[in-house]
N, C-alpha and C positions, 0 to 999 in steps of 0.2 A: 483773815490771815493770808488768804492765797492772793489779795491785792499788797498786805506788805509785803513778799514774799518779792512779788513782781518788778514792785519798786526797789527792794535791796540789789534784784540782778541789776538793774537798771542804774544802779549805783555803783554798784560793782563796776561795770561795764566802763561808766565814764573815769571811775579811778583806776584803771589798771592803762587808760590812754595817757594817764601824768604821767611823769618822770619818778618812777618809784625806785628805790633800792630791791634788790634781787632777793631778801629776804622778806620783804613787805608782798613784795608780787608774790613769791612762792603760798603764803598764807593767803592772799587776794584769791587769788586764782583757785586754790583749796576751796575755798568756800564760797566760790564761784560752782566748784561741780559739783559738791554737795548739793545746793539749792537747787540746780539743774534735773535732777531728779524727779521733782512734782511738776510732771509734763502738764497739767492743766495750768500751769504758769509759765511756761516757754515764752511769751510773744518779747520779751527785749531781748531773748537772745537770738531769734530769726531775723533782727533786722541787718540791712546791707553793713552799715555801721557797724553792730556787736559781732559780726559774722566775720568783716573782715579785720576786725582790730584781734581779732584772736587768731586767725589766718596769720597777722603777722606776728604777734607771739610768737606763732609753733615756726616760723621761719619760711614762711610761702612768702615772701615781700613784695610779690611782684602783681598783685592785684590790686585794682585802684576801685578807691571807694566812691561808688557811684556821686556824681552834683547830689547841690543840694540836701546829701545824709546829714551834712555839719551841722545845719540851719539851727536846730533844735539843741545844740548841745550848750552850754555855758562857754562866752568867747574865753579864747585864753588854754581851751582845755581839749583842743583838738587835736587827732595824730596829724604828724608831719605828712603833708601830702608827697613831699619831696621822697620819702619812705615808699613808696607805693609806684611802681611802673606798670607800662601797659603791654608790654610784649609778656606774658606768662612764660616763666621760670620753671625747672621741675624743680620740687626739693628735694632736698638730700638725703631723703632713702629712710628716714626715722619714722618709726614706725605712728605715733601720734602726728606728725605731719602729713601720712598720707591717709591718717582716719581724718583727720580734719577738711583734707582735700576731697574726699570721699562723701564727708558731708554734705561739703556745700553743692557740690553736683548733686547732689542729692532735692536740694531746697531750693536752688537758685540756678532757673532753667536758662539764663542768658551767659552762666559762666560756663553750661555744657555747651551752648551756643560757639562759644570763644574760643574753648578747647576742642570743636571740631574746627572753626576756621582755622587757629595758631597752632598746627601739625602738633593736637593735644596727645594725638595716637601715636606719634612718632616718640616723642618723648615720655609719655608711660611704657610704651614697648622699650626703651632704650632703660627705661628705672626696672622693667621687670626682667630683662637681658643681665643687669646688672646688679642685684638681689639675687638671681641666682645663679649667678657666676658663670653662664651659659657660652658654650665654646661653640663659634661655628664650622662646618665643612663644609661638604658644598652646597652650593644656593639652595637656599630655605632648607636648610637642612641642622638640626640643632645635635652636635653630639652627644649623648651619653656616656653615662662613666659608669658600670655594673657594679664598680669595686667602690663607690664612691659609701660614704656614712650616711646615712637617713638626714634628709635638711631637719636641721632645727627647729622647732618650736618660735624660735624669735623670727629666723627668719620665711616660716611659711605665713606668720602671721602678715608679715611685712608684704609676701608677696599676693595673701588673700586681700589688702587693700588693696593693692594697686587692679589687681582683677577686677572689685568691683567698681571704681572709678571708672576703668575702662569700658563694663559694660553700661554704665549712667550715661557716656557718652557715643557707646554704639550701636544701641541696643534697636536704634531704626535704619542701621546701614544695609541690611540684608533686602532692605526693598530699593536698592538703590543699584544704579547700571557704575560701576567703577571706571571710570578712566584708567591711563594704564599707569600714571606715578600712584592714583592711590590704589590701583590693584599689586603693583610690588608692595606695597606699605603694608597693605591690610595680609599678603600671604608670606611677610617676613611676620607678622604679628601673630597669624596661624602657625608658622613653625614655631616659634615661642611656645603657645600654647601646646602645641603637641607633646613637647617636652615635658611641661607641665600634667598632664595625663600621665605620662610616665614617672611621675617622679616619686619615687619612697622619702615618705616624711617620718618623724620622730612619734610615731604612735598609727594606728588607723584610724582615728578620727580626723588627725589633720589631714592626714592624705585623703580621705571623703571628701572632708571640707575644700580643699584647694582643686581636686579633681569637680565639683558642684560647683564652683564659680567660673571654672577654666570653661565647662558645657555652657553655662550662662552664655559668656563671651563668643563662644564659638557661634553657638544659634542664633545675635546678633552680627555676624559678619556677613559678605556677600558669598552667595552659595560655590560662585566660580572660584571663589579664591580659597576655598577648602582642599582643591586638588592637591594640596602639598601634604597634608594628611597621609597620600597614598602614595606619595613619590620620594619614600626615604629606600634607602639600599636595605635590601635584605643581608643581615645577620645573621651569625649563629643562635639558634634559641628564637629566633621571629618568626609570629605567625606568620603563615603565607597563604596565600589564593590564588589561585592563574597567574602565579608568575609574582605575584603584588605583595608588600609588606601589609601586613592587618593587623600589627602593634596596636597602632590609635584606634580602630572600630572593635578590635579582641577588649581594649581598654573599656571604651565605653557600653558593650555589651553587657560586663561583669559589672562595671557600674548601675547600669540600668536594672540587673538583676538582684542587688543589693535593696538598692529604693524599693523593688518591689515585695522583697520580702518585710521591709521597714511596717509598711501597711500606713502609717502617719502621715500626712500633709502631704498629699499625695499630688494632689496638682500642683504647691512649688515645687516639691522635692522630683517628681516625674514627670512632668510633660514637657518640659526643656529638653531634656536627653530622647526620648520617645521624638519631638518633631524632627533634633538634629537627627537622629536615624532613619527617620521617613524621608526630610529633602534629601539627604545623603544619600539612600539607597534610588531615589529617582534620578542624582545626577551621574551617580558612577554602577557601571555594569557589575564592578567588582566587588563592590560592598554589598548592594543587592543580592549579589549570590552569595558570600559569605554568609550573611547573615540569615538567609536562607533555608540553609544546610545547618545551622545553628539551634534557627529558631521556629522554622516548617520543615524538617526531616523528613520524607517520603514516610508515606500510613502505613502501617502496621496493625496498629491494635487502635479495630476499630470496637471494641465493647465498651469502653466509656464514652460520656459525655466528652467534646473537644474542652468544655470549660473544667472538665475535672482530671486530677491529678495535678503534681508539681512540678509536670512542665514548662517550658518558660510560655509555650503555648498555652499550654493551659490557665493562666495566668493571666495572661494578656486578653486571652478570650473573657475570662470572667469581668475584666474591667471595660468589654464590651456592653455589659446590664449595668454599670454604675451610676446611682443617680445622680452626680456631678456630669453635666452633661461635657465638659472641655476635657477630662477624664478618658469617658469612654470614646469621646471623638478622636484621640489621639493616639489611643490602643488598635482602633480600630484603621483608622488610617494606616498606623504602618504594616501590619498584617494586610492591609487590600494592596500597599504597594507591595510588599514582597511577594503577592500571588499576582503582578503585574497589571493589577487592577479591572483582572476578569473577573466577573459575577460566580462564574461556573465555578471554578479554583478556589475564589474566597468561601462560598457556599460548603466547599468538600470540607476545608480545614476550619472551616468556624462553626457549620450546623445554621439551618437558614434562618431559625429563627432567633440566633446572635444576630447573623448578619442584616437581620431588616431594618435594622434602625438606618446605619449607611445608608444602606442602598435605596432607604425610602428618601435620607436626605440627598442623593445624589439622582434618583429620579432614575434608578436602575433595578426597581423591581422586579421588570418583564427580562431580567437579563440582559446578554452584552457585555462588552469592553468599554470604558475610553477613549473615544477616538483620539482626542490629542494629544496621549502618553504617549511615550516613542521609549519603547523597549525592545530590547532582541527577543528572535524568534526561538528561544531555545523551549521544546517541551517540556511537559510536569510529569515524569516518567511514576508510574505505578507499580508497589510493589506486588509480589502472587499474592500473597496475605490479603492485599486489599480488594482485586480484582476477582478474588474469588469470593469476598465478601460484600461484595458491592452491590449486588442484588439486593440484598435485605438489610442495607443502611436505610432507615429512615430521615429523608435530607431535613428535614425541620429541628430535628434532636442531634443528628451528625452520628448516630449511631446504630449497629447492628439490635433489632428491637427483638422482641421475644413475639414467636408465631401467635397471633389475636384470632378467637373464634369468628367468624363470619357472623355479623347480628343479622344478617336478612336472611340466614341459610333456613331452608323451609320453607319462606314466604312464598306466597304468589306472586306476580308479577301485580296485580291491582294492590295486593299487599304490599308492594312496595313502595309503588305510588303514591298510596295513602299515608305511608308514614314518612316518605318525604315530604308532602305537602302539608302534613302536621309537624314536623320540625320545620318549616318555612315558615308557618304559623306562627311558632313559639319566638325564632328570631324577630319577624316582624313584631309581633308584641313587645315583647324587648326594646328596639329600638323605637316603637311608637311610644313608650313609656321613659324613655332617654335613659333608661339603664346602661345598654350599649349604643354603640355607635356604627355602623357596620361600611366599611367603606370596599372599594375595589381597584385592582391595578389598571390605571388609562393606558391609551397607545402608547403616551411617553414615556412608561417606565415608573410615574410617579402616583402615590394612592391618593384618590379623590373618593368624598363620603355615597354612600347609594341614594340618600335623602329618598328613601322610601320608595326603590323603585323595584322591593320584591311586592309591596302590598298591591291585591288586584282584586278581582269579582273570584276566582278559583279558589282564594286562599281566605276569605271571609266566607264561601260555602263551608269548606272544612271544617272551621271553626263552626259553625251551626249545626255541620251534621253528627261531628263526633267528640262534645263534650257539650256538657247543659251548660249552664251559667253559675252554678256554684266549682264546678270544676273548673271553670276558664279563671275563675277568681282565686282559689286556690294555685 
């Protein structure tokens, strides 16, 4: 069934390229996207041919169908090539026009190709400029309208294609050095976007949804040309920070904090906004400190765990232990750059043993900074609360612990000796039986295993003088 199935699309296909009456295609085409449906029979609708004879349906005309797609077809029943240009068109703003365009960038990596040569970005910025009716002031700067009515339903939907079109074809520019026409392109296409973080749509789900594509878009752009983010005029009612509008970072904060209480698909839904906040806070002074004061608030209350409670710290710390490891690397990263990517700072507000995963993968166990971060000298000021509890945080937990009786108190000193060297014993065992693994920090900061180098003649006396061999078996 699912080979006639194949063949019907494949039928379909070559008769919606005749010359049909507008009622025949309307019914064509119906049961065209019925059948579309049983994705285990897709393959005649991926090819260049099927892809772009419905391209030109939905009114895109200006993509040409690759040589040689004809060959296979029945002579006499082929679209007009004459129909088909090679310079790329935008279309007209319909909303099944730019899912369709959305597609094929999607499937067909040499028309993202064409759309980054043929100033693809220029003209989706100028379709998304235009869907929502965006007024300029001054350079890169998009205005708003407070008094304006929630966009629409039709047209956020309109404007979440064109989003993700954009990110299909920019999604590897941010590794890229900009020249200076495509660094104006790409931070007129940031103020766009900015706008779009701000915008009230007709429900809060659309405005999630178009705000989660817009972040998409933004973390594919190049890092320098985000500066337009922070260089709109302060307003009445605008966040501020030293001086700086934090509309767009206040935005994407409450965004971030939304996803995280979601708890669901957390690596698409969160690590897109989480990295755009880490390179963000590494390239500008002011968002760093903002977010900050936000989201590391000078200590207080040091009796819980850092991971517990429904801070936003707290929070982030937890998805420092997530067994998605891109997850917890991403949590983790922006909490090390907002402590400026010191060992010591990250330790205070994470608790060390959150933070040893990082720092084992950064080969920063023995401590230190970064050397190649370039951040201001400003201090991590303490408050009394903290400074007079800071003696009795334990740094492994990150918190003030409860006074522990002293187990050796009484001993002798031989006594003490000896039950060191019988817990040395029990470790070594351990690890000679590969239960544990027991490794140690090298000079450079990174953990390397001991491979056996507590076992010696001292520690196999022990073992013989103070348990028989039904106790060591036990």
């Amino acid at each position: 069934k699912r080979e006639e199935r194949g063949r019907a699309k494949l039928t379909l296909v070559w008769f919606i390229r005749t010359q049909l009456q507008p009622g025949v295609l309307k019914v064509t085409l119906r049961t065209l996207r019925i059948l579309s449906r049983d994705r285990q029979a897709l393959a005649p609708l991926v090819t260049d041919t099927a892809l772009l004879t419905l391209a030109h349906l939905g009114g895109i005309t200006s993509l040409p169908i690759p040589e040689g797609q004809e060959e296979d077809e029945e002579e006499g029943h082929d679209a007009e090539r004459e129909d088909y240009g090679y310079v790329l068109a935008l279309p007209s703003g319909q909303f099944y026009e730019l899912r369709l365009l959305f597609l094929l960038t999607a499937l067909r990596p040499e028309l993202r190709v064409q759309l980054q040569q043929e100033r693809g970005v220029s003209m989706l910025t100028a379709a998304l400029e235009q869907c929502l009716s965006a007024r300029w002031g001054e350079e890169y700067e998009v205005l708003s309208d407070h008094s304006a009515p929630p966009v629409s339903k039709e047209v956020s939907q309109r404007a979440v294609e064109i989003l993700k079109t954009l990110f299909n074809i920019t999604y590897s520019f941010h590794r890229q050095e900009p020249d200076e026409e495509d660094a104006a392109l790409y931070r007129r296409l940031a103020a766009v976007l900015r706008h779009c973080l701000l915008l009230t749509c007709d429900g809060e789900e659309l405005t999630e949804e178009i705000q989660g594509h817009t972040v998409n878009v933004l973390s594919a752009l190049p890092l320098q040309c985000l500066d337009v983010l922070l260089s709109v005029r302060l307003t009445e009612g605008s966040q501020e920070w030293e001086g700086v509008n934090m509309d767009t970072v206040h935005t994407l904060l409450t965004f971030m904090e939304r996803r995280l209480d979601r708890g669901q698909k957390l690596k698409e839904k969160l690590t897109p906004v989480l990295n755009l906040l880490t390179e963000s806070c590494r390239a500008h002074r002011e968002t760093r400190h903002y977010l900050r004061q936000q989201i590391l608030p000078p200590l207080r209350d040091v009796a819980l765990r850092p991971e517990q409670g429904a801070t936003v710290r707290g929070r982030l710390v937890r998805l420092m232990t997530h067994m998605d490891t891109d997850i917890k690397h991403c949590a983790a990263e922006l909490l090390f750059v907002l402590c400026k990517e010191n060992v010591s700072r990250f330790v205070k507000y994470t608790g060390y043993g959150n933070a040893a995963g990082l720092l084992a993968a950064r080969g920063l166990l023995s401590g230190g900074q970064v050397t190649h971060a370039q951040y201001s000298s400003d201090s991590d000021s303490d408050t009394e609360e903290y400074r007079e509890a800071k003696r009795r945080i334990n740094p492994v937990t990150g918190r003030v612990e409860e006074e522990q009786p002293d187990p050796m108190e009484g001993m002798t000193e031989q006594e003490k000796e000896q039950e060191a060297l019988r817990l040395i014993s029990l470790f070594n065992r351990l690890s000679r039986d590969k239960i544990i693994q027991p490794v140690g920090v090298m000079t450079g900061g990174g953990l390397e295993p001991l491979c056996g180098q507590m076992r010696g003649s001292t520690v196999e006396e022990v073992e013989s003088e103070g348990e028989s061999e039904e106790e060591r078996e036990k």
